[in-house]
C-alpha positions in Angstrom: -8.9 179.7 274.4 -5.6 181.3 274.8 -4.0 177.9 274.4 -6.2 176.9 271.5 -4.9 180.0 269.8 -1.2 179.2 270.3 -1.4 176.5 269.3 -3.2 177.1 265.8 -0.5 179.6 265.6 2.1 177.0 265.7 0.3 174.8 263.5 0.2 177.6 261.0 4.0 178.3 261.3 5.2 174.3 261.4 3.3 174.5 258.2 5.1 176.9 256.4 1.7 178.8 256.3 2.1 182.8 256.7 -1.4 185.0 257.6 -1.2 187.8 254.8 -0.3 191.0 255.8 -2.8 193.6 256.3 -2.4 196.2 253.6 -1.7 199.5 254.8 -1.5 200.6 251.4 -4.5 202.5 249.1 -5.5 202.7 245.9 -4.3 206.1 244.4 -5.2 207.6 241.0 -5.5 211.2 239.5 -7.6 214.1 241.3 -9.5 214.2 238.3 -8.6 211.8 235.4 -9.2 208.9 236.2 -11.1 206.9 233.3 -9.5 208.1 230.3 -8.5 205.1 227.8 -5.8 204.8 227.2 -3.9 207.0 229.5 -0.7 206.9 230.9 0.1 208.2 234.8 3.4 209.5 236.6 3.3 208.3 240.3 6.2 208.7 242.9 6.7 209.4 246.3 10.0 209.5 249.0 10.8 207.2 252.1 13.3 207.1 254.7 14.5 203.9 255.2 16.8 203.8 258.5 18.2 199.9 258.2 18.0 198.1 254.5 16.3 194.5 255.4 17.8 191.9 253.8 13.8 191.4 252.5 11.5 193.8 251.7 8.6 192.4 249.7 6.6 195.1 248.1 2.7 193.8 247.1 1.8 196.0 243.7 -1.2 196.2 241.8 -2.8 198.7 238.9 -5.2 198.9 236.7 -3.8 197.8 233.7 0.1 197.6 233.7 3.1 199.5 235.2 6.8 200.3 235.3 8.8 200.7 238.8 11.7 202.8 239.6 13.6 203.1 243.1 15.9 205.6 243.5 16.3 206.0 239.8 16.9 202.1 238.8 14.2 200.2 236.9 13.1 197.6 238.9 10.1 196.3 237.2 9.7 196.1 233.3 5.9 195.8 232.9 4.4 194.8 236.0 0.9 193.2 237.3 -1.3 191.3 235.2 -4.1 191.4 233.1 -7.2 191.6 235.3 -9.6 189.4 235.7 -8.7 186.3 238.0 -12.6 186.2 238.8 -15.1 188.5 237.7 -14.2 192.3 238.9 -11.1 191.1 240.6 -7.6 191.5 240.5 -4.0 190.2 240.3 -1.1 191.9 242.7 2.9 191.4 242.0 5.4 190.6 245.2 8.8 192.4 244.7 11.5 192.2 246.5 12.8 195.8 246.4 16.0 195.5 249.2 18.3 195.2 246.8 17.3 198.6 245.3 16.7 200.2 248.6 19.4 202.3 250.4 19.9 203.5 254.2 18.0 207.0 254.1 16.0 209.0 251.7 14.6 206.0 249.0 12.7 207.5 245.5 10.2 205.0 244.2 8.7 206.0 240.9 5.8 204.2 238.8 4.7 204.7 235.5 1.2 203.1 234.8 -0.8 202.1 231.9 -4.7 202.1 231.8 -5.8 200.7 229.3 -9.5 201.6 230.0 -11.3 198.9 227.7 -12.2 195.8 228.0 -10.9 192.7 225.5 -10.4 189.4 225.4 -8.1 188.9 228.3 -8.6 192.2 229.9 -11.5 193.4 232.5 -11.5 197.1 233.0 -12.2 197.9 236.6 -13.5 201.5 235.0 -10.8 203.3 236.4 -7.1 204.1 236.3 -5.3 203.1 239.7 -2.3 202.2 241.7 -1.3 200.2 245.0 1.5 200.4 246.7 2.1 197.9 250.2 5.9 197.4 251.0 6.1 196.7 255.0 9.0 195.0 256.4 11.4 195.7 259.0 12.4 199.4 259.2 10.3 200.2 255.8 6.7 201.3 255.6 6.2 202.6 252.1 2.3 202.5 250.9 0.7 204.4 248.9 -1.8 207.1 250.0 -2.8 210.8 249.1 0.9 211.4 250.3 2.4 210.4 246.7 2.0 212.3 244.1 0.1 211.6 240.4 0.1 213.1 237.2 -1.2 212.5 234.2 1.7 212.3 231.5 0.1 214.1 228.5 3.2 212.9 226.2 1.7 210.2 225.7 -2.0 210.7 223.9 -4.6 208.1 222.2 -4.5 210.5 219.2 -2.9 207.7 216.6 -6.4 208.0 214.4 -7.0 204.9 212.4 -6.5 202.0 212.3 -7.5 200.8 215.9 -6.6 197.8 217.5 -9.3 195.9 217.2 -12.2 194.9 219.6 -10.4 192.0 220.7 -7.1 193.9 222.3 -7.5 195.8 225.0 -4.2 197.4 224.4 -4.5 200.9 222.7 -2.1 202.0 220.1 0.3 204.5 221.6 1.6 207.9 221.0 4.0 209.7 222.7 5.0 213.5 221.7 8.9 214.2 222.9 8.1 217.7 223.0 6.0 217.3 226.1 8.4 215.0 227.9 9.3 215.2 231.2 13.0 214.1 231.3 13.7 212.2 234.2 10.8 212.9 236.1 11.3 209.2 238.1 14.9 210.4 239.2 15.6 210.9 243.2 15.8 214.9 243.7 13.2 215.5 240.9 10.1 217.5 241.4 8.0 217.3 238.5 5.3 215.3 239.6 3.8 218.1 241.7 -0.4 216.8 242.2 -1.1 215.1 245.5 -2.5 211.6 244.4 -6.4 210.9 245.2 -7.6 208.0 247.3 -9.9 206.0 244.9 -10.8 202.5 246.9 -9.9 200.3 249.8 -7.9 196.6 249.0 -10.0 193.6 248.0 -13.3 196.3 247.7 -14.7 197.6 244.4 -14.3 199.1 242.1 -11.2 196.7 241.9 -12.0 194.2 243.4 -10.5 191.1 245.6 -6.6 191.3 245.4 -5.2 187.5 244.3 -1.3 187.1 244.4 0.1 186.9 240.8 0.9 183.0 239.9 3.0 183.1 237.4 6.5 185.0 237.5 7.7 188.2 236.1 8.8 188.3 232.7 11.9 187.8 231.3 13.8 190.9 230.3 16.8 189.8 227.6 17.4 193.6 227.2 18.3 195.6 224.4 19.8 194.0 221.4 20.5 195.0 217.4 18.2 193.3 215.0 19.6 190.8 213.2 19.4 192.8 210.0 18.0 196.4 208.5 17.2 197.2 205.6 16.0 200.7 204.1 13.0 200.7 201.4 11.7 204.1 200.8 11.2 205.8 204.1 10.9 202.4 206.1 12.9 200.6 207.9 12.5 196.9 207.7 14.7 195.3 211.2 14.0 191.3 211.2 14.5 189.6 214.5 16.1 186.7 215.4 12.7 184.9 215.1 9.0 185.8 216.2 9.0 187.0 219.6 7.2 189.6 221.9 9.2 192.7 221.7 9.3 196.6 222.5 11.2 198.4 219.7 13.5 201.5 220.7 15.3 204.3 218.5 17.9 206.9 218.9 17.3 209.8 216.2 18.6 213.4 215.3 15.9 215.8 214.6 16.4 219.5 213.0 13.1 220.9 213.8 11.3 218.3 216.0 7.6 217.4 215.0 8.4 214.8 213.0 6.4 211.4 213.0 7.8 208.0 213.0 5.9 205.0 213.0 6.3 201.8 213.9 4.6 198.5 213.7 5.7 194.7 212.9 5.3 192.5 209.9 2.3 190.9 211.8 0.2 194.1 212.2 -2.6 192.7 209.8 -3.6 189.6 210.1 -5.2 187.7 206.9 -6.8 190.1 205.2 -6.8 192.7 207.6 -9.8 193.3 209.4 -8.4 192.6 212.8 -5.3 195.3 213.4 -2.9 194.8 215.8 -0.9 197.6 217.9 1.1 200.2 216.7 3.0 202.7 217.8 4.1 206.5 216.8 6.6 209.1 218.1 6.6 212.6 217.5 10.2 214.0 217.6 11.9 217.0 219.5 14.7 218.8 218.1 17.8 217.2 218.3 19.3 213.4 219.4 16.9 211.5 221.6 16.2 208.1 222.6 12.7 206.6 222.6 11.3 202.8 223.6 7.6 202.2 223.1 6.6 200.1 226.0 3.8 198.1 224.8 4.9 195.4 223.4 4.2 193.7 219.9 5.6 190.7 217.8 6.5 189.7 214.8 9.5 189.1 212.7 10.5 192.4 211.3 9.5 195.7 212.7 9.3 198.5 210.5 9.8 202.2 211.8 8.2 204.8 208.7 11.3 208.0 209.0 10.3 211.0 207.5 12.4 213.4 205.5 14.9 215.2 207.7 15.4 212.7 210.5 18.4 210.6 210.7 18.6 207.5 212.5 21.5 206.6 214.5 20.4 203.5 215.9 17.3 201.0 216.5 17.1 198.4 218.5 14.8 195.9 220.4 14.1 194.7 223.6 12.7 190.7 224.2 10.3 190.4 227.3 8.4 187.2 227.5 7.4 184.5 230.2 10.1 183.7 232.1 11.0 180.0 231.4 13.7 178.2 229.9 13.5 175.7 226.7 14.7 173.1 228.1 12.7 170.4 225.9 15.2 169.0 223.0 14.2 167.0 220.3 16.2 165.9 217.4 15.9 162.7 214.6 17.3 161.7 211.6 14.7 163.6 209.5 15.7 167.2 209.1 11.6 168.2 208.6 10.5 167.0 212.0 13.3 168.5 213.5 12.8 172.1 212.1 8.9 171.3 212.4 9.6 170.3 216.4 11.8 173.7 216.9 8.9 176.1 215.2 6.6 174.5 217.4 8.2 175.4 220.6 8.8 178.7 219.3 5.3 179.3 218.3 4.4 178.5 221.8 6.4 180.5 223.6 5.7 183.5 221.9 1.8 182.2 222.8 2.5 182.8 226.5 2.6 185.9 228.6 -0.3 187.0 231.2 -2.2 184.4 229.5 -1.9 181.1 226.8 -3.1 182.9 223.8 -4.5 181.7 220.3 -2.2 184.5 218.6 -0.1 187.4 220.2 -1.6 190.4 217.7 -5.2 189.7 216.8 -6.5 188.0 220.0 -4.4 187.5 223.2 -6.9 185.6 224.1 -7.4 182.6 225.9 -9.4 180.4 223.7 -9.3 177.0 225.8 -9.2 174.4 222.5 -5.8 176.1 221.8 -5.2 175.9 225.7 -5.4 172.4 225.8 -3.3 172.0 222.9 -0.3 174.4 224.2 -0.2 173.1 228.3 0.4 169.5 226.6 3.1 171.1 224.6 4.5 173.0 227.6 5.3 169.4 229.6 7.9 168.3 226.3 9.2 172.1 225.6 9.9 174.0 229.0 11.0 174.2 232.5 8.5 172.9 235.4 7.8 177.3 235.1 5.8 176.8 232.3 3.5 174.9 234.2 2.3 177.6 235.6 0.4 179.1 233.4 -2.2 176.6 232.5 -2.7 176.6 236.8 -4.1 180.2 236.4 -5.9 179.2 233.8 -7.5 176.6 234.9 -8.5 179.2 238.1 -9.9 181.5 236.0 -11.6 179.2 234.0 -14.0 178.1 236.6 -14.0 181.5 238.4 -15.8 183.2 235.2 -18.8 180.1 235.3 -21.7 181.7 234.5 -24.7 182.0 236.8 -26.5 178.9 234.7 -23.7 176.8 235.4 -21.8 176.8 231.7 -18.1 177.7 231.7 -16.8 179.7 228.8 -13.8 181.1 226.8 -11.9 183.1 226.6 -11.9 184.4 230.3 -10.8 186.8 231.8 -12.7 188.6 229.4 -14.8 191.6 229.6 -16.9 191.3 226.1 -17.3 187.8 225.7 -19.3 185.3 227.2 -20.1 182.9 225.2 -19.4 179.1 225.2 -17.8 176.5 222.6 -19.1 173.2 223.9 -16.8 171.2 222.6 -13.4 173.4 223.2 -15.1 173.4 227.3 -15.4 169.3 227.7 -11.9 169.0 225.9 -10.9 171.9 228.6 -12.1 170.0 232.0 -11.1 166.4 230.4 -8.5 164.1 229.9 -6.2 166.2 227.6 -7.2 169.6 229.6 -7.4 169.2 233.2 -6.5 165.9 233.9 -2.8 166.3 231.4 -2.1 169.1 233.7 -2.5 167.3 237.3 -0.9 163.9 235.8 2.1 165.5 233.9 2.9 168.4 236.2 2.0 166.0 239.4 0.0 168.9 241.2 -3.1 168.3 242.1 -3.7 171.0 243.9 -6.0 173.2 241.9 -8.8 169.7 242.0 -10.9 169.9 245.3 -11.4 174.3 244.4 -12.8 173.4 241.2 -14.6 169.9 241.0 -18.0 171.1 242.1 -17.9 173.7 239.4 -16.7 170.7 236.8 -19.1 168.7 238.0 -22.5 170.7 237.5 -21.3 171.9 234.1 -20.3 168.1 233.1 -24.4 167.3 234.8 -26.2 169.8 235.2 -25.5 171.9 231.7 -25.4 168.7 229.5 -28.1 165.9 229.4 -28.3 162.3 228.2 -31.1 161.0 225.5 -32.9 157.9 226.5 -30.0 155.8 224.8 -27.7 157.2 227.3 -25.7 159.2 224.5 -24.8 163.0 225.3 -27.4 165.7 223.5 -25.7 167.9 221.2 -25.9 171.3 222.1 -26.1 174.1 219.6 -25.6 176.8 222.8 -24.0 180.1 221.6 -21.2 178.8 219.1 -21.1 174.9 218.2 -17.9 174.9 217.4 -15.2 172.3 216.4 -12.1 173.3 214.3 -11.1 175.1 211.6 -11.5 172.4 208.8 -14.8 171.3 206.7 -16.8 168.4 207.5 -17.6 168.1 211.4 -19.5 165.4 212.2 -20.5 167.0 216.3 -22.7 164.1 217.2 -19.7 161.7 217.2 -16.8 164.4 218.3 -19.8 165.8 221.2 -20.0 162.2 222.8 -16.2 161.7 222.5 -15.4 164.6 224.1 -17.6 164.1 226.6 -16.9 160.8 227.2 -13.2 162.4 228.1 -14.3 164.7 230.3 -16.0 162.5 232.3 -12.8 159.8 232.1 -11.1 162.9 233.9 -13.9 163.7 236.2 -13.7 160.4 237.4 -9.9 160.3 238.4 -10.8 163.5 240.2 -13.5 162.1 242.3 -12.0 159.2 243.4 -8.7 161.4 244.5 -11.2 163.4 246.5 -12.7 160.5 247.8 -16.2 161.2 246.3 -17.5 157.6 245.5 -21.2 158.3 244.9 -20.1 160.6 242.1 -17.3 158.4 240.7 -20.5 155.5 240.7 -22.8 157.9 239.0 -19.7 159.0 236.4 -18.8 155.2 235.8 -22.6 154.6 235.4 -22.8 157.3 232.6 -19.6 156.0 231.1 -21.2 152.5 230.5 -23.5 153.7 228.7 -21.6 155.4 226.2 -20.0 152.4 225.7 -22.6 150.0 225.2 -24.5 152.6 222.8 -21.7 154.5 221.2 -21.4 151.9 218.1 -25.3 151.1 218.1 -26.2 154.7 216.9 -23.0 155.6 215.5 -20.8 152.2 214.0 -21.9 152.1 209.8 -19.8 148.9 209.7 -17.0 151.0 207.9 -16.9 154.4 209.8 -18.4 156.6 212.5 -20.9 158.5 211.3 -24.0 160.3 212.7 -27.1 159.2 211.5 -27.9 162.6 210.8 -24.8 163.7 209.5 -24.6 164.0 205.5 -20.8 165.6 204.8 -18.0 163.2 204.0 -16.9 161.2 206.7 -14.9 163.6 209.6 -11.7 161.8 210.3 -12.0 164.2 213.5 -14.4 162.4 214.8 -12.8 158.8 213.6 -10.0 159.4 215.8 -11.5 160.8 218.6 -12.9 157.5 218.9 -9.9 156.0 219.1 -9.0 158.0 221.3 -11.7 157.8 223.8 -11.2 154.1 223.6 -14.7 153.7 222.4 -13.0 152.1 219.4 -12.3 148.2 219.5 -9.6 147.3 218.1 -11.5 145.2 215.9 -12.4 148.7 213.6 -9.1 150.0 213.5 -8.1 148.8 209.8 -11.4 150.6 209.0 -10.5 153.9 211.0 -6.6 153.5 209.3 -7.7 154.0 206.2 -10.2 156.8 206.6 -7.7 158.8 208.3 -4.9 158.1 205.1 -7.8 159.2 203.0 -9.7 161.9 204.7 -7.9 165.1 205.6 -10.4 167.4 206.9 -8.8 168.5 210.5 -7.6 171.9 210.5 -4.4 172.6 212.3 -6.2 172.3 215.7 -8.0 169.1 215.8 -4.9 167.5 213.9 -2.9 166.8 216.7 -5.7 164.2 217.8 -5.9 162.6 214.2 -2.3 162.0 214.3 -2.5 161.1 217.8 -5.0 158.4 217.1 -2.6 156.8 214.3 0.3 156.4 217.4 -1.9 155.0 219.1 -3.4 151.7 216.6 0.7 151.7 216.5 0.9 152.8 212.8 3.6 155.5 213.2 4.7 155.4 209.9 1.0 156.4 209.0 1.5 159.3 211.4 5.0 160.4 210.3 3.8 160.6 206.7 0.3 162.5 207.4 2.6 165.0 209.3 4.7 165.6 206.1 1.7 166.0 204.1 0.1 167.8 206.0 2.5 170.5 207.2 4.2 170.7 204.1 3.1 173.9 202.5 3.6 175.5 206.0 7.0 174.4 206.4 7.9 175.6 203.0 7.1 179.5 204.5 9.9 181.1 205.5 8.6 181.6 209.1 9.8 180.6 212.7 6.4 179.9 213.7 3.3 177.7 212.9 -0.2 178.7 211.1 -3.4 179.3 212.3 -4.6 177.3 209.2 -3.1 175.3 206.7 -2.3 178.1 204.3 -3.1 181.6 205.9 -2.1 183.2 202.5 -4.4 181.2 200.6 -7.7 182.7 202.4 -7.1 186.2 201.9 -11.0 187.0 202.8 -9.6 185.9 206.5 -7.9 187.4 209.3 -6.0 184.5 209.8 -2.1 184.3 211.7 1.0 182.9 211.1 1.5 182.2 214.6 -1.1 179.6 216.5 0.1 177.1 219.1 -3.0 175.1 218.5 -1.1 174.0 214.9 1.8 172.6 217.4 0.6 169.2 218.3 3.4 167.8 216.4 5.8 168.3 219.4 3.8 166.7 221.8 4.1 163.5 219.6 7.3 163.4 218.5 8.9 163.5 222.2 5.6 161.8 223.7 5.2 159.2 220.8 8.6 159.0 218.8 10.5 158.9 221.6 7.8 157.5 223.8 8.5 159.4 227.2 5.6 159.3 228.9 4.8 159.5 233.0 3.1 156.2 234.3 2.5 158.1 237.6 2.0 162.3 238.3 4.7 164.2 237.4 7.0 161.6 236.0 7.6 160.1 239.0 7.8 156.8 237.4 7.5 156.9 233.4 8.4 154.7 230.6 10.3 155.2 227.2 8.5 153.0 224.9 9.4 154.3 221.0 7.4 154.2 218.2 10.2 155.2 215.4 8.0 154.3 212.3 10.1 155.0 209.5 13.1 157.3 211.1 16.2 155.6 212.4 17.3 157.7 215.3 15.6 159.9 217.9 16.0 161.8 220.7 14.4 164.0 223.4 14.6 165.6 226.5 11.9 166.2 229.1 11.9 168.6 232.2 10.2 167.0 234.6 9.5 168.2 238.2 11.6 165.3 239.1 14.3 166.2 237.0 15.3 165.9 233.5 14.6 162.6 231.5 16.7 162.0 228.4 16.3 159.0 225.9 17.6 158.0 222.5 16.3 155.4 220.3 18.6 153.9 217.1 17.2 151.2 214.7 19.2 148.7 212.7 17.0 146.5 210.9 14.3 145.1 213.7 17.3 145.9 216.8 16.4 148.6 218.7 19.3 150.4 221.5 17.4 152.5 224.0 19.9 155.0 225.9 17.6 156.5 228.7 18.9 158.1 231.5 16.6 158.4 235.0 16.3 160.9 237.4 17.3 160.5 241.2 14.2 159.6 243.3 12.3 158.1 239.9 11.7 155.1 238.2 11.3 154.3 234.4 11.0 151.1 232.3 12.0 150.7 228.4 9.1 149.1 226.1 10.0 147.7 223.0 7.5 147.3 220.1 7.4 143.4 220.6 6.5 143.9 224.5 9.8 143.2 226.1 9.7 146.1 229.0 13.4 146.5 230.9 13.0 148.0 234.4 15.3 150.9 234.9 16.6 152.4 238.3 17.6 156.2 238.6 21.1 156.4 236.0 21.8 156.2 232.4 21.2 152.9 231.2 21.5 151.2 227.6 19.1 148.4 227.2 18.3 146.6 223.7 15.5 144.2 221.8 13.2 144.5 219.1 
């Protein structure tokens, strides 16, 4: 046995596999205050550290968010994570702290955050609490009823109305300078004076199991000046260098103190402003002081409200956001799809933090249509980071299934559970799951979640006697923005998908009775799909009345239940029909690329995104006109309306992976009516580039391959060109 033991141990080690640590550490909280909303806690605590490890990797969690000192540096801006990685569960950080560690007496200070409420990206454990776990070689720091906790009554929940709405789980904050406690995170301080309380064991309730954050810390670009301020009546209007998640800071001179100064961003309302956003106020001292509100907020001007007798010396901003780099390029001879390309990207990133979300103010929330539609984006915009955030996803996805088997979204959420059929299958499918094994080449995340896919995909949805997937109304039958949804077409489409992606999936995992029953389902599909729904000139439910859906036209194409036979048919529904909202237009388009009529596509994109391009906004729209529904609370700033980008670097410039993770891929252009293009991709086999020039029918592809990868250049009229790892330039028509 003793052998059998050291030998497993071995095995463990040769794998690069580590055993977790025990945690030594507890969770800590206030003696008494421990559920306000919306309440903000001091916690800090000394250690002696006799040798600084070259390591020291500190596991932290709290319930909701926090900010770290050591020894009077800020080593953490906004730590841990939304909770919620499965039901009553929640997510710790790893720090490295050596590098603010020092031989002796070490300070480390925490500032946390409760937000005490649930939303739609946000389970409240029902308390406020903190965990500490650093143990490494000559350290052992942990929190226990050793550190000390105080509530910090400078900050209060006393902004009155307007609220952020049910959706945020964020509260608006208010912190009063004249209850400040200056430097009470500094080494040598003593003004957190109340011995911490022992609230809860590690991976026990009320917080549940401990999972190790999967995404990385955010990126911290600092403070900078606004790009411009400008003064009307007693507000300040600052614009930023384009939409982004920011924390706004001031420096001010006060005569009195008492003062109020408000502050919120041109995106505080949304539509017609039913659905607030966060805000923030600060009540003044007497004299100069510096302030930064620490929840963040986004938009492209901030405005700070100065009263009469307070001068303002300087305001500034500070950009956090998830820490990857753009390193997608796209560029054309058409200056529209260019700037349409660049506000896509941008809309996206400021659509990522602990989660994708539909919009950073209203929602935060992980609606998984919009999901879909952003990690496809992600592949063509970003570093292999990026990638990361539809993996957590994904995880919690299937972690919140309910108890009858349906998934739902958003999750984590902690006052919604209900399902959109249609947003779930495009979730699990081919454009969902199966787009995030293929283009990031990790598969990973497949064998923890297939059981789960598969007793949604069979044992939640059922087949008529025809073979064709029932519709189900369930708790929101939902399918875009946009008039005129035909579901019984756009249900078995989607479905058709999902199981096209479950398939792959069983087969990797070696499951061949399923993949027989999948294919089995499949063939049905086909061989009924056109009986009930082909009119001869369209799909179209027989039950459906509306004007033909060109949703559910090119879904069809896309699911390849569309011969080729019907696309002149489906062509000129979708240049006629223009129902698709922002969302489901990325498929329409899609579905144009691929019955190779790009010049159909290019021109539907200029029509369509017109009116939104001609806003002066860095970002993309929720719907096609926000302004134009004023009864709505609709945003200026949805991924889902991004689908664009995915084309124009996946379709334009035709760079797509023939194996996971662009391990071999091909560059096979479909210019339409533009003359030039180009694009870079980051793969996780390094960066792909390709240009594509036209002169009459003569095409010139420059492509240039990654080491350890293969590629091959298709030209419309079939000729593929093999190409090794190196810049090549090949040509034909």
């Amino acid at each position: 046995m003793k052998k059998l033991s050291f030998f497993l141990l071995l095995l463990i080690l040769g794998s690069g596999l580590r055993a977790e640590t025990p945690w030594k550490g507890v969770w800590i909280s206030h003696e008494t205050n421990q559920s306000n909303p919306n309440s903000w806690y001091m916690y800090r605590t000394t250690a002696d550290v006799q040798d600084v490890p070259r390591q020291a990797i500190a596991r932290i969690a709290a319930d909701s968010k926090y900010w770290l000192w050591i020894n009077g540096e800020p080593a953490v801006f906004e730590g841990s994570l939304k909770r919620g990685p499965a039901p009553g569960d929640s997510y710790y950080d790893e720090i490295d702290i050596a590098p603010f560690l020092k031989k002796g007496e070490n300070t480390i200070a925490a500032l946390v955050w409760y937000f005490g409420r649930n939303g739609f990206s946000h389970s409240s454990s029902g308390h406020a609490g903190f965990l500490f776990d650093c143990q490494a070689p000559g350290v052992k720091i942990v929190s226990d009823n050793s550190w000390k906790c105080d509530t910090y009554q400078a900050y209060s929940d006393d902004t009155g109305e307007p609220r952020p709405n049910y959706r945020l789980s964020e509260g608006n904050i208010r912190f009063d300078a004249r209850k400040a406690i200056d430097g009470w995170y500094l080494p040598g301080e003593d003004k957190v004076r109340t011995s911490a309380m022992m609230v809860g064991d590690p991976n026990r309730p009320p917080f549940g199991k401990l999972v190790k954050r999967p995404i990385p810390q955010w990126k911290n670009h600092g403070l900078q000046d606004y790009v411009k301020v400008e003064t009307v009546g007693d507000t300040l209007y600052c614009k930023l260098p384009y939409n982004a998640q920011i924390t706004p800071w001031l420096e001010v001179v006060s005569a009195t103190g008492g003062d109020t100064i408000r502050i919120q961003t041109d995106n505080y309302y949304t539509g017609n402003g039913s659905a607030p956003s966060v805000r923030s106020e600060y009540i003044t001292r007497p004299g100069n002081q510096q302030y930064e509100s620490l929840g963040w907020m986004s938009g492209h001007i901030v405005k700070y409200a100065i009263p009469q007798g307070v001068e303002v010396k300087a305001v500034k901003f500070r950009e956090t956001g998830y820490d990857t780099e753009f390193a997608g390029t796209f560029a054309c001879d058409d200056p529209f799809m260019n700037e349409l390309w660049k506000r896509a990207a941008r809309t996206l990133y400021v659509n990522m933090r602990d989660n994708y979300f539909d919009c950073p103010e209203r929602e935060r929330a992980q609606w998984w249509g919009d999901a879909v539609n952003e990690l496809g984006q992600a592949f063509y915009a970003f570093d292999p980071q990026a990638q990361k955030l539809a993996l957590k996803a994904i995880y919690e996805l299937m972690n919140w299934q309910r108890g009858d088997g349906v998934i739902f979204s958003p999750v984590p959420a902690g006052n919604w559970t209900r399902e959109l059929p249609l947003q779930m299958l495009a979730s699990v499918g081919w454009y969902g799951f199966y787009t995030q094994y293929y283009y990031s080449g990790d598969s990973s995340f497949v064998a923890p979640v297939y059981d789960r896919l598969h007793r949604y995909l069979h044992d939640v949805w059922k087949l008529d006697a025809d073979g064709l997937v029932i519709t189900r109304g369930s708790d929101w039958n939902w399918a875009d923005w946009g008039p005129n949804q035909d579901f019984g077409v756009l249900t078995n489409c989607w479905y058709y998908l999902a199981l096209k992606a479950e398939k792959e999936f069983a087969l990797m995992l070696g499951k061949t009775d399923d993949a027989a029953q999948i294919t089995a389902i499949m063939q049905g599909i086909e061989q009924n799909f056109d009986k009930r729904f082909w009119t001869g000139t369209a799909y179209r439910d027989p039950d459906y009345t509306k004007p033909t859906d060109d949703r559910a036209q090119a879904m069809a194409v896309l699911a390849g239940l569309a011969s080729p036979d019907k696309y002149p048919a489906l062509t000129a529904i979708l240049q006629k029909e223009m129902s698709a909202g922002p969302y489901m237009e990325k498929y329409v388009l899609e579905a144009l690329f691929e019955m190779d009529r790009p010049e159909l596509a290019l021109e539907r994109i200029r029509t369509r995104y017109a009116n939104m391009m001609n806003h002066d906004y860095t970002t993309l729209f929720e719907v096609w006109d926000f302004m134009a529904t004023p009864t709505d609370a609709n945003s200026n700033n949805h991924a889902w309306a991004g689908g664009p980008l995915t084309l124009l670097s996946q379709k334009v410039c035709g760079i797509t992976p023939t194996s996971p993770g662009f391990k071999t891929f091909r560059v096979a252009p479909q210019l339409g009516d533009l003359t030039r293009a180009e694009a870079t991709v980051a793969s996780v086999n390094g960066e792909i580039r390709a240009s594509v020039t036209r002169k009459g029918k003569n095409l010139t592809i420059t492509a240039t391959v990654p080491e350890g990868t293969t590629a091959e250049a298709v030209f419309p009229s079939g000729k593929t060109i093999p190409l090794a790892a190196g810049t090549h330039t090949v040509k034909g028509k």
